[in-house]
N, C-alpha and C positions, 0 to 999 in steps of 0.2 A: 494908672492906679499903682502906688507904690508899695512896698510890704507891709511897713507900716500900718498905712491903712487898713489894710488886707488881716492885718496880723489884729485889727482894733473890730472890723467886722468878724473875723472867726469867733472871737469871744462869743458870739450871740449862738452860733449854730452851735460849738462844742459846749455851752451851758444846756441845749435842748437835748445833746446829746447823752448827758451824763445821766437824764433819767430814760434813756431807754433800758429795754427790761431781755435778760439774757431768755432765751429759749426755756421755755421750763420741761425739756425732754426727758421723759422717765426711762434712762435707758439705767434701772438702778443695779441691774443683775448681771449687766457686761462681762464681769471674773469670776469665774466661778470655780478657778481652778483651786483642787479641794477643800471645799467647800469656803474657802477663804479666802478674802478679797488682795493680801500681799503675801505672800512665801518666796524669798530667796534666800542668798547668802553671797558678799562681795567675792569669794574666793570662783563663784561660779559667775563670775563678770561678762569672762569667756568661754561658755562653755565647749570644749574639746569637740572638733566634727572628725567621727572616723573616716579616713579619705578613703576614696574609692579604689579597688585595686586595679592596675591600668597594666595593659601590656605595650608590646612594642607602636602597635597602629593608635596607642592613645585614648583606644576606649576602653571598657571597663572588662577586665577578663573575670567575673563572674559568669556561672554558667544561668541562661536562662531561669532554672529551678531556684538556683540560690537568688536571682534578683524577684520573681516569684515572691517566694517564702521571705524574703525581708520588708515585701511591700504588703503582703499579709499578715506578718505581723505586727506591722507599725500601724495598719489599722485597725485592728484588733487595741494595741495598747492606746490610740486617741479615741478609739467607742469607748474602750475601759475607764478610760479618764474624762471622758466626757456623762458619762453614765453616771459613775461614785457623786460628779458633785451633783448634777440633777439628784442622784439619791440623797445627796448629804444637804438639802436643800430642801423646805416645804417651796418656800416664795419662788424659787428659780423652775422646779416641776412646775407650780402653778403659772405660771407667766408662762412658759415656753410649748405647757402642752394641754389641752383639754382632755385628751384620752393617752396618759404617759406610759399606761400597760401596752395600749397596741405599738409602744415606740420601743419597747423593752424594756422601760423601767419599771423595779420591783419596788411597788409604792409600799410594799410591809417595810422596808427597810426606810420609807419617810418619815421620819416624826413631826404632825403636822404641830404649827407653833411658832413662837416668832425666834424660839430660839434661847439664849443665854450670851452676856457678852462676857469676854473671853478672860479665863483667868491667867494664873502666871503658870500652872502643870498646861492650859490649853497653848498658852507659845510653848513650850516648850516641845509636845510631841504637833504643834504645829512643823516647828523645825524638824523636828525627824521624820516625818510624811513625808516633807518636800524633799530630804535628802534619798531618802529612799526612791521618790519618781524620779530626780535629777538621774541618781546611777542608773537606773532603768531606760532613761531616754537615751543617758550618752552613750548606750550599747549601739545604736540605727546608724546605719551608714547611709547618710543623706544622698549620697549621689547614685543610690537607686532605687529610688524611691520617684514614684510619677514625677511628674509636674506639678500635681494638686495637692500630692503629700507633701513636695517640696514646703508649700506654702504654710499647711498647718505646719511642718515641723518648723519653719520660720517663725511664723507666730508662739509656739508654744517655747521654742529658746529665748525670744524676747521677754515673753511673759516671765518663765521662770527667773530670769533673770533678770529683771526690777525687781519682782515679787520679795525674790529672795532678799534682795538688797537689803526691802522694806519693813521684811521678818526680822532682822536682823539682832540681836537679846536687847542692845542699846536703845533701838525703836520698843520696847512694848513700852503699851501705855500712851504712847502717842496720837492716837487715837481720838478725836473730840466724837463724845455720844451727845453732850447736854451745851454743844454750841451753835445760837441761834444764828440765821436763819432754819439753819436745815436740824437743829433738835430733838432729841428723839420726840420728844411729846407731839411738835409738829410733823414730822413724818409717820410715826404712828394714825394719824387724820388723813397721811394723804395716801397714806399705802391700804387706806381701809375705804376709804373714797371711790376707790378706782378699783376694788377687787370684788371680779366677775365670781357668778353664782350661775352655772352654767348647766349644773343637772345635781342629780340628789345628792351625791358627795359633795358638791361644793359647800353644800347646805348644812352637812356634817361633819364637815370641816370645819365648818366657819365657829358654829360652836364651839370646838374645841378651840382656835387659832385663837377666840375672844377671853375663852380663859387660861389661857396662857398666857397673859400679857402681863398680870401683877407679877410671875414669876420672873419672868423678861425684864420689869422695870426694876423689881430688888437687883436684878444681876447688874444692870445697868448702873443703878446709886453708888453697889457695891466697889464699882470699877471708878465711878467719881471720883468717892471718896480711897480709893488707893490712888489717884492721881494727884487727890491734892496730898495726903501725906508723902507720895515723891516729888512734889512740887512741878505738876506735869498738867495741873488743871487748864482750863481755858473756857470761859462761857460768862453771861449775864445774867444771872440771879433774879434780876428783877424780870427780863422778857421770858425766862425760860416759866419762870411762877406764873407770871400774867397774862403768856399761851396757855396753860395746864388750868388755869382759872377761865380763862374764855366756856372752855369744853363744859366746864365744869358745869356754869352759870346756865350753856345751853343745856345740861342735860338730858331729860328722856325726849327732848323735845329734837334731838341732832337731825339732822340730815341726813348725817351717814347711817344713823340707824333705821329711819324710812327709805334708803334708797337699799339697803341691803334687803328689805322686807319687800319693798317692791321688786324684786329682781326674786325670790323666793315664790311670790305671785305668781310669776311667766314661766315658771318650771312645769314640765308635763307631769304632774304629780293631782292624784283627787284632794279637795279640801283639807280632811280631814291630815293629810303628811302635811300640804303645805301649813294648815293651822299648827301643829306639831310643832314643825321647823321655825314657825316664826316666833312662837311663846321659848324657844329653847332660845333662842337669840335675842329677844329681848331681856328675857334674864339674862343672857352670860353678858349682856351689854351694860345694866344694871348694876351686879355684880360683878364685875370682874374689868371692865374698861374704866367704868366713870372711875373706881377709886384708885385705879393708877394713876391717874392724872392727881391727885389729892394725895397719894404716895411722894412724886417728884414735885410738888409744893413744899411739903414738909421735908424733904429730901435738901432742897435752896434752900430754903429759911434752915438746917442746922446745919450746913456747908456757910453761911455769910459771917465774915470774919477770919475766915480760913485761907491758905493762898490759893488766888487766883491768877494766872497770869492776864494782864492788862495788855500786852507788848503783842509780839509778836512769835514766832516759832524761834525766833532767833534770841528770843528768853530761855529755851529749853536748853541745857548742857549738850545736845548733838543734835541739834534743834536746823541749823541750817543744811546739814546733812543730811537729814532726816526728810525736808522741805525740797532738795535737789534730787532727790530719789524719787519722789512725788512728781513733780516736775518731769522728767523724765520719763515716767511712765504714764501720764497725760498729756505729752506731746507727742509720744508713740515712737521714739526716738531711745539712743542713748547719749544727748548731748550732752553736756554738761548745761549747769546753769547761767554759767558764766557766756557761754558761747549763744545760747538761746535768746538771754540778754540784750547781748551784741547783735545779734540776728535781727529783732526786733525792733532793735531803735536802730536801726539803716534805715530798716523799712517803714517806721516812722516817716522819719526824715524824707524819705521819698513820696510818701503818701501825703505830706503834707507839701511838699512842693506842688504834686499834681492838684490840690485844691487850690492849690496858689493861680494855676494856671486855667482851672473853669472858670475860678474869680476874674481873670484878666480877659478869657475868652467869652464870657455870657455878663457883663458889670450889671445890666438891667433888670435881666433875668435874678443872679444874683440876689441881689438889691430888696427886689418885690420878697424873694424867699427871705433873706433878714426881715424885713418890714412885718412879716408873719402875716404875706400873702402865700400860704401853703397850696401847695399842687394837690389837685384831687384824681384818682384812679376813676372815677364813675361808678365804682362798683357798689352796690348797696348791701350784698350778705357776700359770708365767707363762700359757701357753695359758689357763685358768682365767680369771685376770683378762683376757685381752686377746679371749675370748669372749664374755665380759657386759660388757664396754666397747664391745665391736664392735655389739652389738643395743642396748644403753642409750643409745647417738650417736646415732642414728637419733631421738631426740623432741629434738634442739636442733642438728643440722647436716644438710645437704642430702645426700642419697642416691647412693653412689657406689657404680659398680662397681671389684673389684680388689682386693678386701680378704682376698686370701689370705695367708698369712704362713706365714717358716719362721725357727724358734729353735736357736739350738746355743750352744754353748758357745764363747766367745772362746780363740784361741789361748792357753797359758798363758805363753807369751815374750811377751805383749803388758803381762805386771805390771799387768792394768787396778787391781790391789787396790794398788798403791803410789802409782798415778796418780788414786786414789779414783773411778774411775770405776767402775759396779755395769754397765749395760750401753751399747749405743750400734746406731746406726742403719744401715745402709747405703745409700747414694741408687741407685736403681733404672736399670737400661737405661732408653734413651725406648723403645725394640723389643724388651725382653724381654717374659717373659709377666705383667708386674706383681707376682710374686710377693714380698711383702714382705720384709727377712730383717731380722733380730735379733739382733748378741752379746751374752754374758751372763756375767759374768765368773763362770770356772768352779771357783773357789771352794765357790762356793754362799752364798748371801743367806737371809736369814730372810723366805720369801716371803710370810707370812702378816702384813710387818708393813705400816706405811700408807708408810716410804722407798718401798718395794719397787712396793706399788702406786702413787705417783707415779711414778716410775723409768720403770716399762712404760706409765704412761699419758703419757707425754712421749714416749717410745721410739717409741712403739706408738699403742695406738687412745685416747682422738681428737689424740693427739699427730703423730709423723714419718710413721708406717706410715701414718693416714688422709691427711694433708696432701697426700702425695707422691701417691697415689692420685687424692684429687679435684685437681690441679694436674693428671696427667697424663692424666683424662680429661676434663678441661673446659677444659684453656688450651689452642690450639693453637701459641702462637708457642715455637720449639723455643728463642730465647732468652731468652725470658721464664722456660720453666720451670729453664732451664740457669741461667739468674743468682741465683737462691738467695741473697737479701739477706738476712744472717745474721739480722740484727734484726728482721727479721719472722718469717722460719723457726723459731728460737729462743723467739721472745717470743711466737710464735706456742703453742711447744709448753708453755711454762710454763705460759699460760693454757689451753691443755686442761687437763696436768696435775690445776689447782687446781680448776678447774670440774669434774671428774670426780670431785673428792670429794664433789660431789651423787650420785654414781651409787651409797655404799654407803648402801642405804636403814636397813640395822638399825645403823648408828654414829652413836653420840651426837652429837647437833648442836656440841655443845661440841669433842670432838678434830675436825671437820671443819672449822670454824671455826679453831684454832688451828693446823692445820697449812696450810692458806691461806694467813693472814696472815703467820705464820712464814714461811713458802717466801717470800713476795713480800719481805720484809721483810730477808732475809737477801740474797737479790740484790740489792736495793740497798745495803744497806751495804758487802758486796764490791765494788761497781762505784765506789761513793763513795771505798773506799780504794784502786782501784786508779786512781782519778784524782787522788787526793792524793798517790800516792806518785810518778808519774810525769810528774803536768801540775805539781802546786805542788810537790812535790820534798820531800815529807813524810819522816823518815828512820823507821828502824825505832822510836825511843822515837814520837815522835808517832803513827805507826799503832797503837800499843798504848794510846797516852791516846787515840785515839778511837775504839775496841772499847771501852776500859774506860768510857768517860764513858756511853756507850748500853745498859750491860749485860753488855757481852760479859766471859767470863770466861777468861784465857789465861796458862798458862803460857809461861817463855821459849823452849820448842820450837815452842808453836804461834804464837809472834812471828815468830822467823825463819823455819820452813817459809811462813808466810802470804807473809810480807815479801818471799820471794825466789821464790815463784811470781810473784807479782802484779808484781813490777819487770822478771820474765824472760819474761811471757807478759802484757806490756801489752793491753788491755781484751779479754780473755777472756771475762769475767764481764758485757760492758757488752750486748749483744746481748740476753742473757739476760734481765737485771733491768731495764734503760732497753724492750728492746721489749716486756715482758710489760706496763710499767707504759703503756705507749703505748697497747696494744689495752685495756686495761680503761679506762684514758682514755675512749676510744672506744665505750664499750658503757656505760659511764654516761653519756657526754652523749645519747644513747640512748635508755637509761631514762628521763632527766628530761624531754628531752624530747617523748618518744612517747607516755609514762605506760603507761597499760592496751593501747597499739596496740604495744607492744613489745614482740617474741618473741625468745628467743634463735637460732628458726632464722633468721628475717629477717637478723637481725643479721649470726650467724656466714657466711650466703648472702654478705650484703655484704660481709663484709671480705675470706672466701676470695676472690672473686670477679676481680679483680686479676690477684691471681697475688702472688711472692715480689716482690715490690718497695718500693722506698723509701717511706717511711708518706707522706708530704705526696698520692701517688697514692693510698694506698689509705683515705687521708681522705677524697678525693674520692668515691669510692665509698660510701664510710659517710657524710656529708653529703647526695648523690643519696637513698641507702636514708630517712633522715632526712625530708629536704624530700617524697619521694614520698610517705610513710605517716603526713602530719600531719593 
């Protein structure tokens, strides 16, 4: 079989490739550092570590007391900082805690609500909070500080320093609120889909949270339109109206408003509260939801004719700048873009050789998989597979408790099948009862095929559902588990996924092998185009000559749908394909160099170990593992 050939069959598998559907993991509250998702500034690129004071034998001549009292109050100032944004936060208190008072936060200081999006006075003393925490941090002398402190204060220098990068007075505005897929109109449907009603405040919350939203959507428009008069817009007019007219059409009749009413039902409350609480939410639903969505109709239609950018971030005047700092702080890294780039198409390049070589070692096998004789798992429900994934982890990851799990079906206003997402995650209370949960787009999927079992093993077990699990019973620091660095979270879960196709023992070496390399391989080429298109400013023909030069095979629909995700939802994809290729990084240099002394549990021990944080930390940890077991 010559490349050629090889190179004229791929076209068939990277064409099936192209509609698979990214993870739809709701980890939306990951940053919460003051209450806002970017705060730095480039001057704090490196932030200053006070070295430690050493005497003649090398170790630290601090006296006891004094390392004491600096490891006291360095964690006194990450509780403090961890606290303000949970306070500065309705959505991140709700997600993270069912009872926030017995955790210490002081919920008088929440304002439940969806909020306001941010003006030009809120960058502005955005920047002076963050300057103020920066001085405040660079007082700690890292070097006596635990082990564990080490790590947050590792994490929280990296954070502040993207963050800040991101703040930056040139970045405001950069921002897309009304760019679809992810829209406010439609995340508004999916953050209200998925929001638990858990006892009588939830219930009176909820009411408030529902009229709060026309206030949210004016702020929202208002920020539009200052985008587009700095010529900083970016979105579709037509999808963003014809989401916000979906809602509309369905109105009293939604979903989301009988599933909130049903979950008001199973409250320990007599009739008459819960009749109450449901006539309160039906009206604020009524009044105050539906016509925000008739708000940001009318919002597009007197925005159309105004500028739009069409292109990419590499339209905006500091737009690639802007796009590498992004980057950056989604691949959990400070690399540059240019180097991540580079990084990525190596490892193209090698991933697609190794497809080259299942091709030449299975031709038959192969063959039947082009021919679209697909391999089946046997499994016929999710439970199914996420029970022998849950017992098969156990011979190559370390033993957690927590591993209960609940599945249901995604709201159907959540369109996961337009959004090509098949299912997606929920992140867990730190005080609930661990119990895992699961959407699943309610569709229905072909569960017996091998998408489906990736899907649930990224989803699921040993993917998000075990992750979150061993994180919440082995990490104690609450913002360690709270910072959720997508690029490890993500890149974490690709490589369960792929490793899990060790787990079906009766499927031919050859389809586990190809869907593998496949998965790894298509991640990076999405993350490749989605840095082409928005660091170097690649337009729609060049994103199609560099699908087509690789194999890929595209009609002009699947040019523009790709083209206009990828420029409206800059490094989506990078998380995914840069952190999966990170940790397998990581587990080869591993392999080579422990040889026979290298287990996947050690391994996998080492890298969870950490916690969700930026890789240069959780190398260290894999280097430790490394040097111990030589």
């Amino acid at each position: 079989m010559n490349r050629n050939s090889f190179k004229k069959a791929l076209v068939l598998l990277l064409a099936v490739m192209m509609v698979m559907s990214l993870s739809g993991c709701f980890n939306t509250y990951s940053t919460i550092l003051d209450g806002s998702e970017y705060e730095m500034a480039s001057e704090y690129m490196i932030l200053d570590i006070k070295p430690a004071q050493t005497g003649e034998d090398g170790g630290t001549s601090a006296s006891p007391e004094e390392i004491a009292a600096e490891q006291k109050a360095f964690s006194e100032f990450i509780t403090s900082e961890f606290t303000e944004a949970i306070e500065g936060s309705y959505f991140a208190s709700h997600i993270y805690y069912i009872d926030p008072e017995a955790a210490g936060i002081d919920i008088s200081k929440i304002d439940v609500g969806f909020g306001l999006a941010p003006t030009k006075d809120d960058y502005i003393e955005s920047r002076k909070s963050f300057d103020e925490t920066a001085a405040e941090f660079s007082k700690f002398n890292r070097s006596l500080l635990t082990p564990e402190q080490q790590v947050e204060y590792d994490s929280f220098k990296w954070e502040l320093t993207i963050s800040r990068l991101l703040s930056d007075e040139k970045f405001d505005y950069y921002e897309q609120l009304f760019a679809p897929p992810n829209s406010l109109d439609a995340n508004l449907v999916s953050y209200l889909s998925n929001w638990d009603i858990r006892h009588e405040r939830d219930a009176q919350d909820m009411v408030l949270l529902l009229h709060s939203i026309p206030t949210y959507v004016e702020s929202a428009i208002e920020y539009a339109k200052k985008q587009q008069e700095l010529e900083l817009l970016m979105t579709d007019f037509d999808v963003v109206s014809e989401g916000a007219q979906d809602v509309l059409d369905i109105g009293m009749d939604s979903s989301v408003l009988s599933n909130m009413l049903e979950k008001v039902d199973e409250l320990d409350l007599d009739q008459t509260k819960k009749d109450k609480y449901k006539e309160e939410i039906t009206n604020a639903f009524r009044d105050s939801y539906l016509p925000s969505f008739q708000l940001i109709i009318d919002a597009m239609d007197d925005m159309r004719g105004g500028y739009n950018n069409q292109e990419s971030y590499t339209a905006f005047p500091n737009g690639r700048e802007y796009y590498a700092a992004l980057l950056m702080y989604n691949t959990g890294t400070f690399d540059s873009a240019d180097d991540i780039y580079d990084y990525l198409n190596a490892k193209s390049d090698l991933l697609l050789n190794e497809l080259f070589k299942v091709y030449t070692d299975y031709p038959t096998e192969v063959d039947k998989y082009y021919d679209g004789n697909m391999p089946t798992t046997g499994y016929t429900t999710y439970s199914e597979i996420l029970e022998a994934n849950k017992t098969a982890l156990l011979q190559d990851h370390p033993e957690v408790k927590g591993l209960e799990y609940h599945i249901e079906d995604a709201d159907p206003e959540e369109k996961l099948a337009e959004k090509n997402i098949a299912a997606y995650f929920l992140i867990p209370p730190l005080d609930g009862d661990r119990i895992q949960q699961m959407r699943v787009e309610p569709t229905g999927s072909d569960v017996e095929s091998l998408d489906t079992f990736m899907t649930v093993s990224h989803e699921g077990f040993p993917g998000h559902m075990y992750h979150y699990a061993y994180m919440y019973s082995n990490i104690e620091s609450a913002y360690t588990k709270t910072l959720g660095n997508d690029a490890f979270v993500e890149g974490y879960a690709v490589y369960a996924q792929i490793e899990a196709m060790d787990y079906l023992d009766d499927m031919h070496q050859a389809y586990k092998e190809l869907s593998k390399v496949s998965t790894g391989l298509s991640y990076a080429d999405y993350t490749l185009a989605d840095i082409g298109i928005n660091y170097y400013g690649w337009s729609k023909s060049e994103m199609r000559d560099f699908f087509t030069d690789i194999g890929y095979s595209l009609n002009e629909e699947d040019v523009t749908d790709i083209y206009d995700y990828l420029r409206c939802c800059p490094t989506t994809y990078a998380p995914y394909g840069y952190g999966y290729l990170r940790v397998t990084d990581m587990r080869d240099r591993a392999m080579k160099e422990l040889g026979d002394k290298f287990t996947k549990l050690d391994f996998n021990t080492a890298l969870l170990k950490p916690g969700p944080v930026p890789f240069f930390i959780i190398e260290n940890y894999v280097d430790k593992y490394i040097s111990d077991n030589k």
